[in-house]
VOBA-1610 file (N, C-alpha, C; in pm, whole numbers, padded with zeros to 5 digits, always signed):
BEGIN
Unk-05049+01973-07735Unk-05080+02055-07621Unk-05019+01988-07498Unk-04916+02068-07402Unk-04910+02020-07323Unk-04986+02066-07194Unk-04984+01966-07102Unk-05078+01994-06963Unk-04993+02011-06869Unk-05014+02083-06773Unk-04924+02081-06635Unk-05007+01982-06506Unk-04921+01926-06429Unk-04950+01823-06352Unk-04968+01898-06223Unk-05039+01853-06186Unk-05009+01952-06008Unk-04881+01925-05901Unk-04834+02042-05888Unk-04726+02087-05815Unk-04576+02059-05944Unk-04626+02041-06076Unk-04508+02028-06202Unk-04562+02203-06265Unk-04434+02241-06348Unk-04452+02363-06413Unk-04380+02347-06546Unk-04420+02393-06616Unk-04333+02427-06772Unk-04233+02481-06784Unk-04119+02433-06827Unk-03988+02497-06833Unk-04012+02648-06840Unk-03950+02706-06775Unk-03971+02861-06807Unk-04082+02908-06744Unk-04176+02863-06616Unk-04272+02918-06606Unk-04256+02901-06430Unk-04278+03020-06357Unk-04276+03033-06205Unk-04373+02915-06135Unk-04335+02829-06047Unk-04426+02761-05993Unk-04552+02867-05902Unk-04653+02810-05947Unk-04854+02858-05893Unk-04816+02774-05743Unk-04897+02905-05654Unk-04891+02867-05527Unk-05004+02770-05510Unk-04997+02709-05416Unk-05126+02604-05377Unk-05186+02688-05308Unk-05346+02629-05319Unk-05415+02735-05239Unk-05475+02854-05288Unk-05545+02950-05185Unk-05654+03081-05235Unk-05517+03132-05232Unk-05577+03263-05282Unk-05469+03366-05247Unk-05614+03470-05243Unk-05586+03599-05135Unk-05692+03717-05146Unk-05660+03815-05285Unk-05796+03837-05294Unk-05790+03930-05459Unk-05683+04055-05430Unk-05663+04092-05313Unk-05600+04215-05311Unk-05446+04143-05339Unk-05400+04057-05259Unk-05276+03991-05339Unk-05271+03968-05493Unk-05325+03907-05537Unk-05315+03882-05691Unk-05375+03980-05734Unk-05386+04088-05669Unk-05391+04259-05809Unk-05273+04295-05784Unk-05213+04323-05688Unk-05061+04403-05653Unk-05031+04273-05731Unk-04975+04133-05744Unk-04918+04079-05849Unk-04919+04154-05943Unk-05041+04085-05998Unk-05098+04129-06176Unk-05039+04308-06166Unk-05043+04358-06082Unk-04969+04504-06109Unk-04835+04528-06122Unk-04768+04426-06071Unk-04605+04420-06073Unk-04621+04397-06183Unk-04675+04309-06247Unk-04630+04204-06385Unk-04659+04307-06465Unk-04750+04407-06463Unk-04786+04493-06575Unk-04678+04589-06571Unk-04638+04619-06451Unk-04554+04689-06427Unk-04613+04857-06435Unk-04738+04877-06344Unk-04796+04962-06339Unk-04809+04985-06190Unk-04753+04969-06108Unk-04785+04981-05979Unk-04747+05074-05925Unk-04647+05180-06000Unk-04602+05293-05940Unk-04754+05416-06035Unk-04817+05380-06130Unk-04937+05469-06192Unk-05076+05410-06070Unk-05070+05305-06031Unk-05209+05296-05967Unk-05154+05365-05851Unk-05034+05370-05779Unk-05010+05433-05657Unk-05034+05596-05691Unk-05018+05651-05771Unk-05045+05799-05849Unk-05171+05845-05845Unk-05264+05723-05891Unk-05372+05748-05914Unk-05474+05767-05796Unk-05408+05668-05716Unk-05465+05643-05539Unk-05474+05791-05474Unk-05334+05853-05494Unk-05338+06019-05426Unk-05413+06074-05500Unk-05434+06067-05619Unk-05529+06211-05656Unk-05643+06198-05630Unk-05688+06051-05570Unk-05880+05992-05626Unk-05899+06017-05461Unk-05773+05968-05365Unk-05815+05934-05240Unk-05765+06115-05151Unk-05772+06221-05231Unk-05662+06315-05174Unk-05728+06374-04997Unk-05845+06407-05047Unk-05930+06435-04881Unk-05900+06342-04792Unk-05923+06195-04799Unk-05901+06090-04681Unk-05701+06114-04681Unk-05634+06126-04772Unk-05488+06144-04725Unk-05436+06251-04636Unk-05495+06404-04673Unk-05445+06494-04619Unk-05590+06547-04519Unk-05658+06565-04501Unk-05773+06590-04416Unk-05883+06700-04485Unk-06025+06729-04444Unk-06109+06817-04475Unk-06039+06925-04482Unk-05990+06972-04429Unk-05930+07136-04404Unk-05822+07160-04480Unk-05749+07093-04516Unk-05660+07068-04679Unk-05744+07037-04794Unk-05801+06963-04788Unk-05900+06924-04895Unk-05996+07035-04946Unk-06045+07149-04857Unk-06088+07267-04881Unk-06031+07368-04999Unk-05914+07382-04962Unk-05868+07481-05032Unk-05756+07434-05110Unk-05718+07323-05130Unk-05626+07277-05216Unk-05641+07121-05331Unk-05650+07131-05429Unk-05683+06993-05525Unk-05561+06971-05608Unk-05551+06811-05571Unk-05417+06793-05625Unk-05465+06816-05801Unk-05379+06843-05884Unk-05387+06835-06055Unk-05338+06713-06096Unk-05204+06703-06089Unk-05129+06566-06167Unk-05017+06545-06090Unk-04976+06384-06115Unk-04848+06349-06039Unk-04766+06375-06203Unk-04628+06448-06220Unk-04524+06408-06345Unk-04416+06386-06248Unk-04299+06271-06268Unk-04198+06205-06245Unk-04172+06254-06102Unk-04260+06173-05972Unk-04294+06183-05906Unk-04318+06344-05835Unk-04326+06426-05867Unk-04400+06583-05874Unk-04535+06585-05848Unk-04593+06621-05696Unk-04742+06638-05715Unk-04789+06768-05755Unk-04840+06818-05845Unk-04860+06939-05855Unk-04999+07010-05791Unk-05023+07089-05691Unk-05146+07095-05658Unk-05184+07248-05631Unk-05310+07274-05697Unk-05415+07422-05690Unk-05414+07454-05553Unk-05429+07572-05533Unk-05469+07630-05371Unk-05522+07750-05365Unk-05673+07749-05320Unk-05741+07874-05342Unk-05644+08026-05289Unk-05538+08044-05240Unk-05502+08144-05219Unk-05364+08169-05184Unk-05305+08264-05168Unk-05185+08276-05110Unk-05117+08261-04982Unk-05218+08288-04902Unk-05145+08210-04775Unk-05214+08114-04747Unk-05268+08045-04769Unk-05271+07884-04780Unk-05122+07843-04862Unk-05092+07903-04993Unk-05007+07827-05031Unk-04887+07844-04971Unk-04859+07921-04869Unk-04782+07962-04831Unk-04775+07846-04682Unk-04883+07833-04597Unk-04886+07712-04506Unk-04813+07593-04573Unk-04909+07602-04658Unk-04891+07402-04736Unk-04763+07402-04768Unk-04690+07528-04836Unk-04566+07498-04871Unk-04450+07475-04710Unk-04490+07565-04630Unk-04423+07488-04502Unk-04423+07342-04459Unk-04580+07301-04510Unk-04616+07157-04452Unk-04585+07042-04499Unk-04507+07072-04661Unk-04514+07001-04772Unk-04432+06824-04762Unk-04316+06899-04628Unk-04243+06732-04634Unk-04363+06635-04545Unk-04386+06715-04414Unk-04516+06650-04358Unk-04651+06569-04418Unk-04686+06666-04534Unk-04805+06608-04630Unk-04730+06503-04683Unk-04580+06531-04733Unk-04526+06403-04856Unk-04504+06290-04805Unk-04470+06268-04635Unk-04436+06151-04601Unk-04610+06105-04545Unk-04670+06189-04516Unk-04834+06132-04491Unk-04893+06080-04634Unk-04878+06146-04744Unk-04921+06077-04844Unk-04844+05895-04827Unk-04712+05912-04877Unk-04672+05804-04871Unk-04684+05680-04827Unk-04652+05734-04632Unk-04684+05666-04581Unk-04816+05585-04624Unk-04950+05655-04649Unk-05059+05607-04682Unk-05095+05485-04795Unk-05030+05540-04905Unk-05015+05458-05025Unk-04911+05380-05000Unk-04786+05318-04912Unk-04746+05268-04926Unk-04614+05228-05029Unk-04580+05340-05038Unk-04495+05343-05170Unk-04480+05542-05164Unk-04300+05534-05184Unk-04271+05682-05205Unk-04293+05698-05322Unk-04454+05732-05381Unk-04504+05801-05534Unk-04454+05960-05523Unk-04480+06027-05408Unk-04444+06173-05359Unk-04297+06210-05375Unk-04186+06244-05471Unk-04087+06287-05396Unk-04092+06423-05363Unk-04165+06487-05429Unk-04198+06675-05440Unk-04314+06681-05417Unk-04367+06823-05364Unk-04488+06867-05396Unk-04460+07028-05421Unk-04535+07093-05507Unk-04545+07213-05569Unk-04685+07275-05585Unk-04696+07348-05478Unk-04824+07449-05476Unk-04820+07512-05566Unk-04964+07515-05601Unk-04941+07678-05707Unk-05096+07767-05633
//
């Protein structure tokens, strides 16, 4: 068994920072490494969709699913979908912006 020495690393292995690090840093790590960070950003818009786009969107429209970055989202009616579809680059860069990551490249009312 070998041991690592402090501030030594194992051939092949990234040197460990000294020090805390905050949990929210070492999850976005551990999410790179999984290489899931573009599905938790997915998941963020559909769970967080009212605080992204506001009550009065959140009313009459629920996102369904993100597919290859495609948000697909319900809308109680026709001219609502007809607003939202005007609003849609506005909503896509407010999503974004929010999450931090372009998960949004489309959105598609139905």
């Amino acid at each position: 068994m070998s041991m690592v020495h402090a501030g030594g690393s194992r051939r092949g292995e990234k040197r460990r920072r000294s020090g805390p690090v905050s949990t929210a840093a070492a999850l976005k790590d551990l999410a790179q490494r999984l290489r899931i960070t573009r599905t938790l950003s997915e998941y963020e818009v559909l769970t967080s969709w009212r605080e992204l786009v506001g009550d009065q969107v959140a009313r009459v429209a629920v996102p369904e699913r993100i597919e290859r970055g495609i948000l697909f989202v319900s809308v109680a009616n026709p001219s609502w979908r007809t607003e939202l579809t005007m609003r849609r680059l506005e909503i896509r860069e407010m999503i974004n912006q929010a999450v931090g990551n372009k998960v949004v490249k489309e959105i598609r009312f139905r």
